[in-house]
TORLO-904909 format. One record per residue (C-alpha): x, y, z; chain; residue number from 1. Coordinates in steps of 0.001 Angstrom, whole numbers, padded with zeros to 6 digits, always signed. Example, Ala and Ser with C-alpha at 12.3 -4.5 7.8 and 13.67 -1.06 7.14 Angstrom:
{{+012300; -004500; +007800}; A; 1}
{{+013670; -001060; +007140}; A; 2}
//
This chain:
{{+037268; +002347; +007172}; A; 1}
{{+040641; +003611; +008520}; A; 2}
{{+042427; +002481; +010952}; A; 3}
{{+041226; +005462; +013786}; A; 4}
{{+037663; +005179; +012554}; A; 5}
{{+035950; +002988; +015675}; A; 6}
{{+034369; -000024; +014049}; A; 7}
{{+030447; -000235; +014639}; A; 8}
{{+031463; -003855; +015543}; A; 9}
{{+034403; -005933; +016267}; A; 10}
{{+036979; -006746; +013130}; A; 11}
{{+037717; -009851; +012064}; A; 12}
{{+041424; -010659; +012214}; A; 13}
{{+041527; -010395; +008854}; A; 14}
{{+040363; -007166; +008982}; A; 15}
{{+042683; -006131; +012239}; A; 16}
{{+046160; -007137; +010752}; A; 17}
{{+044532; -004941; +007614}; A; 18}
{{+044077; -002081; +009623}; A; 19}
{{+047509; -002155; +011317}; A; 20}
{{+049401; -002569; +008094}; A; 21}
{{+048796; +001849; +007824}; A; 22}
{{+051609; +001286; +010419}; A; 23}
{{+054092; -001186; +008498}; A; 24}
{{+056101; +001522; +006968}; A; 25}
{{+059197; +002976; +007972}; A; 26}
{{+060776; +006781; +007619}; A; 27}
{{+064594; +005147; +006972}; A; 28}
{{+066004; +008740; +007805}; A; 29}
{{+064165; +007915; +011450}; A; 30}
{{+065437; +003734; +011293}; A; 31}
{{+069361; +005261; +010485}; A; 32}
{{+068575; +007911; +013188}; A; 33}
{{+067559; +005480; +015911}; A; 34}
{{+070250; +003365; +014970}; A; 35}
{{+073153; +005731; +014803}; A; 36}
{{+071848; +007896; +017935}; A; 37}
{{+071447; +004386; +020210}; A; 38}
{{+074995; +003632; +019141}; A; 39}
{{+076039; +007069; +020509}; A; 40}
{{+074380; +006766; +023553}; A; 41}
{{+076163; +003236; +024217}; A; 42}
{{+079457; +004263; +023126}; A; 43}
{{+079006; +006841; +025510}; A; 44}
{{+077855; +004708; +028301}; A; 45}
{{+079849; +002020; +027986}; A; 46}
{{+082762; +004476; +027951}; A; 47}
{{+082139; +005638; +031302}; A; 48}
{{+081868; +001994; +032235}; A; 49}
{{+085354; +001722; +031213}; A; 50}
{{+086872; +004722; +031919}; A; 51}
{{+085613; +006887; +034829}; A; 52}
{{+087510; +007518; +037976}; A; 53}
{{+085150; +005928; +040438}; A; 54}
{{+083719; +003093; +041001}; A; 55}
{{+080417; +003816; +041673}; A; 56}
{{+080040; +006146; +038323}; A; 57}
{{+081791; +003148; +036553}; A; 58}
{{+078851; +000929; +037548}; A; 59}
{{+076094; +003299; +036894}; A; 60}
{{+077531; +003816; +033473}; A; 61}
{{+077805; +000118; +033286}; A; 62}
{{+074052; -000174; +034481}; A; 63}
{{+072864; +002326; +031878}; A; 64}
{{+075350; +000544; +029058}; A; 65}
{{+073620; -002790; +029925}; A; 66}
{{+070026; -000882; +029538}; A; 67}
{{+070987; +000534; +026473}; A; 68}
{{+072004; -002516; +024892}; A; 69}
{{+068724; -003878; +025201}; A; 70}
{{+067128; -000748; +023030}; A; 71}
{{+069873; -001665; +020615}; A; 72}
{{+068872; -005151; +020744}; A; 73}
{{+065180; -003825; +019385}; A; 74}
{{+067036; -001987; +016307}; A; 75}
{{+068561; -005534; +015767}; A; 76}
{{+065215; -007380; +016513}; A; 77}
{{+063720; -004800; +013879}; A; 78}
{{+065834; -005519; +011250}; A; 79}
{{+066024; -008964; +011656}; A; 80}
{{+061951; -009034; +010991}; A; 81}
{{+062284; -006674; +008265}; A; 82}
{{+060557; -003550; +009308}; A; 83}
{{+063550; -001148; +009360}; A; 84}
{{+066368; -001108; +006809}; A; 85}
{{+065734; -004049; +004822}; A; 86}
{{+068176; -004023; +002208}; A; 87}
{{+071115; -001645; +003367}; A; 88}
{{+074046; -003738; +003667}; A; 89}
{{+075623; -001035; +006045}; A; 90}
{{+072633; -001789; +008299}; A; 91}
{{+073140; -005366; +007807}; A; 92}
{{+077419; -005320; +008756}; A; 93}
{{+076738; -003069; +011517}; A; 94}
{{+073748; -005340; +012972}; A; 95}
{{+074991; -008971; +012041}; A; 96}
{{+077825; -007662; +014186}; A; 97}
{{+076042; -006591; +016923}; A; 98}
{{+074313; -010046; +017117}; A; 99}
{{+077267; -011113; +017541}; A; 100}
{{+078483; -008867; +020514}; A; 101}
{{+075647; -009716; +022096}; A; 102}
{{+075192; -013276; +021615}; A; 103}
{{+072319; -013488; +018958}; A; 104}
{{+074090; -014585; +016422}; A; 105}
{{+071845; -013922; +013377}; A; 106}
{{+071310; -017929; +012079}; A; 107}
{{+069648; -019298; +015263}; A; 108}
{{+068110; -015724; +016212}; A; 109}
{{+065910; -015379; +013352}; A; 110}
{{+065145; -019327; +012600}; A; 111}
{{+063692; -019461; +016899}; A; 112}
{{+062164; -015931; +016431}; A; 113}
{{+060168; -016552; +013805}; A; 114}
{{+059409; -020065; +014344}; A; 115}
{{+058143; -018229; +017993}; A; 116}
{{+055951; -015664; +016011}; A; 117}
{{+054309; -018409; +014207}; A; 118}
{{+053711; -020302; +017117}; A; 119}
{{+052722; -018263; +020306}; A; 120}
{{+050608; -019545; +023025}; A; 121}
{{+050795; -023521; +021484}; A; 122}
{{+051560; -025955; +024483}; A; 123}
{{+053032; -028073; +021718}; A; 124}
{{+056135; -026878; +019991}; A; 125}
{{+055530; -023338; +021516}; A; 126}
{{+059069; -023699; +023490}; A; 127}
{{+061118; -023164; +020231}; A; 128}
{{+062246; -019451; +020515}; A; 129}
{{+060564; -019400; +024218}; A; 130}
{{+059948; -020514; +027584}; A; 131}
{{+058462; -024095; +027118}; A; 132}
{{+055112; -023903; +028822}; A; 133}
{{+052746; -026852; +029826}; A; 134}
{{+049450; -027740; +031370}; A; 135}
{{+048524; -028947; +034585}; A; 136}
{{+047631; -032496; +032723}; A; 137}
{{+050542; -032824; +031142}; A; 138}
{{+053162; -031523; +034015}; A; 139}
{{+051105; -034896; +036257}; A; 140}
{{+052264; -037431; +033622}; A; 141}
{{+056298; -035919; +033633}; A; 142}
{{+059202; -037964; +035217}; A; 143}
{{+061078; -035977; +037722}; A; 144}
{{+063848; -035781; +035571}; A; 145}
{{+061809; -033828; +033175}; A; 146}
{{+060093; -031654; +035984}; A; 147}
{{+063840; -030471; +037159}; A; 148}
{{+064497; -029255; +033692}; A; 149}
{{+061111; -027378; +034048}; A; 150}
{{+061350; -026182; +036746}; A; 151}
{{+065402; -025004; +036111}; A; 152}
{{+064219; -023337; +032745}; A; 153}
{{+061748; -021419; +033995}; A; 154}
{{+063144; -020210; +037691}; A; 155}
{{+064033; -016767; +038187}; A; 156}
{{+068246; -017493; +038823}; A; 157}
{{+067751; -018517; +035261}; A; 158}
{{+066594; -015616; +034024}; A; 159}
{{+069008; -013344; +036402}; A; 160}
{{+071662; -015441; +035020}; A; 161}
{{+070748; -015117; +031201}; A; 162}
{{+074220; -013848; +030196}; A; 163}
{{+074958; -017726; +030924}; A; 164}
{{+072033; -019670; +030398}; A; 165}
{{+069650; -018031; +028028}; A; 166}
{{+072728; -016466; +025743}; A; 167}
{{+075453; -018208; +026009}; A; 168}
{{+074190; -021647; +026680}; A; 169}
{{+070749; -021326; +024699}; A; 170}
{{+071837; -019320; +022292}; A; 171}
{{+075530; -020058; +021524}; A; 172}
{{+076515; -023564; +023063}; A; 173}
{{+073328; -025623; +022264}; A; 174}
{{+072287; -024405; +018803}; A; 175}
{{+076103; -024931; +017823}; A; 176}
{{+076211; -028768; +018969}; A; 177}
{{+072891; -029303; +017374}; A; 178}
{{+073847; -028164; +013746}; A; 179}
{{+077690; -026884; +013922}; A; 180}
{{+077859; -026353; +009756}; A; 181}
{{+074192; -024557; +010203}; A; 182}
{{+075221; -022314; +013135}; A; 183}
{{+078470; -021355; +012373}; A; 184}
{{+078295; -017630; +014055}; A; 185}
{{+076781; -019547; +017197}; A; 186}
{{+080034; -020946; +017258}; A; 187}
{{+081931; -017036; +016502}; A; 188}
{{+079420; -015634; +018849}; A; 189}
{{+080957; -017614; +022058}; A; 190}
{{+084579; -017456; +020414}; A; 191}
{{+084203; -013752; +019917}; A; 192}
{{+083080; -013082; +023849}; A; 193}
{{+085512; -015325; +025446}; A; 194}
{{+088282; -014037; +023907}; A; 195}
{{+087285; -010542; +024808}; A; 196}
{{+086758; -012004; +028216}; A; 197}
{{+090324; -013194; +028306}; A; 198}
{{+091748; -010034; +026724}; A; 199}
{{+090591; -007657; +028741}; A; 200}
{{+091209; -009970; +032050}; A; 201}
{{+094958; -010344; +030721}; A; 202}
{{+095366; -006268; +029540}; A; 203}
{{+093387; -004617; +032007}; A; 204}
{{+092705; -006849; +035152}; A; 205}
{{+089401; -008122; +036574}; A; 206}
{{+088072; -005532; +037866}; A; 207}
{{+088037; -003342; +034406}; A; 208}
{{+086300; -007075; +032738}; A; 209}
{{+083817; -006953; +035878}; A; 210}
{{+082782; -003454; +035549}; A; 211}
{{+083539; -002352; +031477}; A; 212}
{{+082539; -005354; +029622}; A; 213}
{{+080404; -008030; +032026}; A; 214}
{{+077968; -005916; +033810}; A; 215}
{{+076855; -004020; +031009}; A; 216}
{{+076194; -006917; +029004}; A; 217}
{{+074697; -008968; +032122}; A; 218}
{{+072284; -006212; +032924}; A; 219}
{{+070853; -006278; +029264}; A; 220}
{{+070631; -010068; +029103}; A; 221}
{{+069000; -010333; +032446}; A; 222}
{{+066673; -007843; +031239}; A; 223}
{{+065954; -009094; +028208}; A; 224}
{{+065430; -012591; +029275}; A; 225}
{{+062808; -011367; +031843}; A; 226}
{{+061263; -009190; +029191}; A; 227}
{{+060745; -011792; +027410}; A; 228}
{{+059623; -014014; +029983}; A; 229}
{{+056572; -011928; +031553}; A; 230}
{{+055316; -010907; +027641}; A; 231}
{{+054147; -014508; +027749}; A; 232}
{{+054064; -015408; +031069}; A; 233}
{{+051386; -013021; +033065}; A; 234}
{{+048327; -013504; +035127}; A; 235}
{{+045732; -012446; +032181}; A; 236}
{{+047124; -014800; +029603}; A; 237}
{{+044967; -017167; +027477}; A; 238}
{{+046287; -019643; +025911}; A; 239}
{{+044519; -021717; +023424}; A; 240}
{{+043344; -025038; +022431}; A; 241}
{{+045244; -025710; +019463}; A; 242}
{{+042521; -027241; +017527}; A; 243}
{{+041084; -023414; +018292}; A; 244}
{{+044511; -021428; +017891}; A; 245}
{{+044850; -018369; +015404}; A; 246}
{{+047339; -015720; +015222}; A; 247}
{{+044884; -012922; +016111}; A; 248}
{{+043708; -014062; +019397}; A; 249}
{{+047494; -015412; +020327}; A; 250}
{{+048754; -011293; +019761}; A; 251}
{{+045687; -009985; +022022}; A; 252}
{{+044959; -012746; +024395}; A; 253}
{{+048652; -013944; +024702}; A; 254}
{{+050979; -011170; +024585}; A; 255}
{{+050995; -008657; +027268}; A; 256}
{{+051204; -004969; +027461}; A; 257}
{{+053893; -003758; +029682}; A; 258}
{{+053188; -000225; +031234}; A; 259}
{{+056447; +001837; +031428}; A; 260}
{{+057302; +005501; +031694}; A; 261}
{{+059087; +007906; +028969}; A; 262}
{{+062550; +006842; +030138}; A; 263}
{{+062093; +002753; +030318}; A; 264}
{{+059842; +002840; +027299}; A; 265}
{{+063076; +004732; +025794}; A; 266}
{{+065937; +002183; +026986}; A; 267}
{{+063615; -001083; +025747}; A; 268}
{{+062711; +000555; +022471}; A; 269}
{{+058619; +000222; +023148}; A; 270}
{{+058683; -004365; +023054}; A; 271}
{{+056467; -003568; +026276}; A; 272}
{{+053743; -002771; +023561}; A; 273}
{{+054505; -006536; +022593}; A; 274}
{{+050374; -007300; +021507}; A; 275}
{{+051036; -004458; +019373}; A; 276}
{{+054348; -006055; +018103}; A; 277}
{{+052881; -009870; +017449}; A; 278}
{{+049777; -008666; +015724}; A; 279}
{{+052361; -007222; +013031}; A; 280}
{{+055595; -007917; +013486}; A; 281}
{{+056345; -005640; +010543}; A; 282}
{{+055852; -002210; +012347}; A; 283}
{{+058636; -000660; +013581}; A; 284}
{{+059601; -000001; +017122}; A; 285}
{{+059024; +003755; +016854}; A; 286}
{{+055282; +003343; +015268}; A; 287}
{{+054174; +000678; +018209}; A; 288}
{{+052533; +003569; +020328}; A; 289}
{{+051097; +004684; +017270}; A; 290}
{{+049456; +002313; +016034}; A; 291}
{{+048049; +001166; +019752}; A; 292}
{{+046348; +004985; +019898}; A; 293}
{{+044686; +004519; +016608}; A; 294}
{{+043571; +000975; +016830}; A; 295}
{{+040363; +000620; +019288}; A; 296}
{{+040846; -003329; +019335}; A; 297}
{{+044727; -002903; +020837}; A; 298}
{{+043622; -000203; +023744}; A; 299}
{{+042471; -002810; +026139}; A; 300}
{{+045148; -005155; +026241}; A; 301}
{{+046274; -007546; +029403}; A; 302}
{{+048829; -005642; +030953}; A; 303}
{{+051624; -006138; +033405}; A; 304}
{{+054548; -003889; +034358}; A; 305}
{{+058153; -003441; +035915}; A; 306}
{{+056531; -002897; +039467}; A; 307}
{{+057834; -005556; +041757}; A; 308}
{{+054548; -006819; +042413}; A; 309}
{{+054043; -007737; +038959}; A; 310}
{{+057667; -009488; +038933}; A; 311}
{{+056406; -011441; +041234}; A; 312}
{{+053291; -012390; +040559}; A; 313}
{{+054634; -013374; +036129}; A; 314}
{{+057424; -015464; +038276}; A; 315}
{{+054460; -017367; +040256}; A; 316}
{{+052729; -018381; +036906}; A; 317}
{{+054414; -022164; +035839}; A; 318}
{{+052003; -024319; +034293}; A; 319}
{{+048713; -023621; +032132}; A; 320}
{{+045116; -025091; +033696}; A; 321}
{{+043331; -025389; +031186}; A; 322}
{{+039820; -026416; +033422}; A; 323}
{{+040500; -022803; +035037}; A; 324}
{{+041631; -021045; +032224}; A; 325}
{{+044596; -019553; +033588}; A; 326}
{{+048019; -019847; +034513}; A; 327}
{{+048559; -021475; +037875}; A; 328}
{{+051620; -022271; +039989}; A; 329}
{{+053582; -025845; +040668}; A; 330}
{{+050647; -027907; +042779}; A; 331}
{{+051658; -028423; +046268}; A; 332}
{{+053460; -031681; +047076}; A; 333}
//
């Protein structure tokens, strides 16, 4: 059976992951080109951030900079998982450096990614890589010490704030004092921002800092942390017993589908087909639609989008109730 043949009956998972492994393979003239033509676009962006004559264009460049670096984060993401480029060293110096820029320093990046992958939709253990998640039983028996953190993890200034506390902090600071021989470019990461902080401040003034180097990347961090956030966090998630957990049912039931139009489905390099993406981590960005279109098991996924309804309603969802099979909010006092 190929993969656009619809099965007389459900595939196994098995089977599924079979099917979408027509997908797994990359034109590397189309990985360079997406690569080399998202660096473009950013250069030219970021640019404008830096260099127009008004403030208002300098800020809409700086907007569009930020949104570009997350579609460059997705070339990174891809590479890191091994769908696009494995093996070029060119790919590798210009990426590994990128991770760097954008503090995702390679080490902790791909050790928390994977280890997330692997893991998806487990109360326990599930918060390595992710937003720690628990159930309604389990958030009764916490102290109110460990509620706070909860609760501070998972609010939405969090998330707004990534630059600082999902990057920086999660990303650079903490991995670095857990293992500082281990994560070494954690460590480079933060050294390599601050002093660009401190050199542009010096050279340029705030005001160039503010608009040419911080707002483009705290656009793309705040965006990427809440992309990540609502693929795992949305009203039609299941999560799983553990005892009943498999990797199938964690990509379909688990991971949402985020409807976007042509130009946002451009600028976040098509993650929002992110069931897609877990079933097969090894397809590359540019196949995702693809593969969803041929696939009859991937065309009726839970879904969510950029509308601010649907903000909303992913930033309501805290805890997992297991006895209603859904994600629930804080209970009342």
């Amino acid at each position: 059976m190929s993969a656009t043949e619809t099965p007389s009956s459900t595939r196994t998972e098995k089977e599924l992951i079979a099917a979408s492994r027509t997908f797994a393979i990359e034109s590397k003239a189309k990985s360079w080109a997406m690569l080399l033509g998202t660096l473009g676009v950013l250069a030219a962006f970021w640019a404008g951030a830096a260099l127009l004559p008004y403030t208002a264009l300098r800020l809409l460049s700086g907007v569009l900079a930020g949104l570009t670096i997350v579609r460059m984060f997705i070339v990174y993401h891809d590479y890191m998982h091994g769908a696009i480029l494995r093996g070029s060293g060119a790919a590798r110096a210009i990426l590994y450096a990128y991770g760097i820029l954008v503090m995702t320093p390679p080490r902790v990046w791909k050790e928390t990614h994977n280890y997330h992958h692997a893991n998806t939709a487990k109360i326990i253990g599930s918060h390595v890589g992710s937003y720690i998640m628990v159930t309604t039983g389990m958030w009764a028996k916490m102290s109110g010490r460990e509620r706070f953190m909860y609760k501070a993890v998972r609010h939405p200034l969090t998330i707004l704030f990534g630059y600082f506390t999902v990057f920086m902090l999660g990303m650079g600071v903490s991995p670095f004092l857990r293992s500082p021989k281990k994560n070494w470019d954690s460590a480079l990461s933060l050294v390599f921002n601050w002093t660009m902080t401190a050199l542009i401040i010096w050279k340029f003034g705030f005001v160039a800092f503010l608009l040419g180097y911080f707002v483009p990347l705290a656009v793309a961090m705040a965006s990427g942390a809440y992309l990540f956030y609502a693929q795992h966090n949305f009203p039609e998630m299941n999560v799983q017993p553990r005892h009943e957990w498999s990797y199938g049912r964690a990509a379909l039931e688990s991971s949402s589908y985020m409807k976007m139009g042509a130009v946002m489905r451009w600028f976040t390099g098509n993650i929002g087909f992110h069931h897609v993406h877990h079933l097969n981590q090894q397809i590359p960005f540019y196949r995702l639609p693809e593969a969803m279109a041929a696939i009859p098991e991937l065309q009726d996924p839970p879904t969510t989008s950029l509308g601010l309804s649907d903000i909303l309603n992913c930033f309501k969802l805290k805890l997992w109730d297991p006895d209603a099979g859904k994600m629930v909010g804080y209970p009342e006092a």
